[in-house]
C-alpha positions in Angstrom: 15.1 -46.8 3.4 16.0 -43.4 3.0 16.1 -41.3 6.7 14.0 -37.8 7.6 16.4 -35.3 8.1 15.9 -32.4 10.8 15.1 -29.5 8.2 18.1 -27.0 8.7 17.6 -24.7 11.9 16.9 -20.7 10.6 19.2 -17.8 10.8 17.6 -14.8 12.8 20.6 -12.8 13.4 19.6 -10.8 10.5 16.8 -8.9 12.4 19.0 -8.5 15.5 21.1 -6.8 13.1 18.4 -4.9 11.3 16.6 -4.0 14.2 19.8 -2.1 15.6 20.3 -0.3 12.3 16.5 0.3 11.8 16.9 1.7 15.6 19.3 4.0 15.0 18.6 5.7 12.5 14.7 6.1 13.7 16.9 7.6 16.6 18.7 9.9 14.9 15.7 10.9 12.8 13.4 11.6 15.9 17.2 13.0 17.9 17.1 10.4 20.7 19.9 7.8 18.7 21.1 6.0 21.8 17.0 5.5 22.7 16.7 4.4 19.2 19.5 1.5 18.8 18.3 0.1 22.3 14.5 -0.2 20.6 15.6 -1.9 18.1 17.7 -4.3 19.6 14.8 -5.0 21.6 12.7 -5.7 18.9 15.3 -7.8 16.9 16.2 -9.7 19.6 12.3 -10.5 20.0 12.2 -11.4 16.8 15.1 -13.7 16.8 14.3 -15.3 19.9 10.5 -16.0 18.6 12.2 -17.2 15.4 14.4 -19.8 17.5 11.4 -20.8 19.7 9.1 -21.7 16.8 12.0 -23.0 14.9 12.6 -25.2 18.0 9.7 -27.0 17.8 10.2 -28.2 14.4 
């Protein structure tokens, strides 16, 4: 008989990455940069950690 395999676990450094990008250049746009890139790592990090907690349960 053939074995289940544990699906392969999901990458979610992409929105930690996008989030700081995204960030910044909100930041820049609305002249609060540093405000900016702090928001968005927030938010990415959410993300990624929601990701990893759903992705955990799998």
């Amino acid at each position: 008989m053939t074995d289940k395999k544990a699906p392969a676990p999901r990458a979610a450094g992409a929105f930690i990455a996008l989030g700081l990008l995204a960030g910044s250049l909100m930041g820049v746009v609305l002249h609060q940069p540093t405000i900016g890139l702090l928001a968005g790592f927030a938010l990415g990090s959410a993300l990624a950690i929601g990701l990893w907690l759903i992705d955990r349960r799998r």
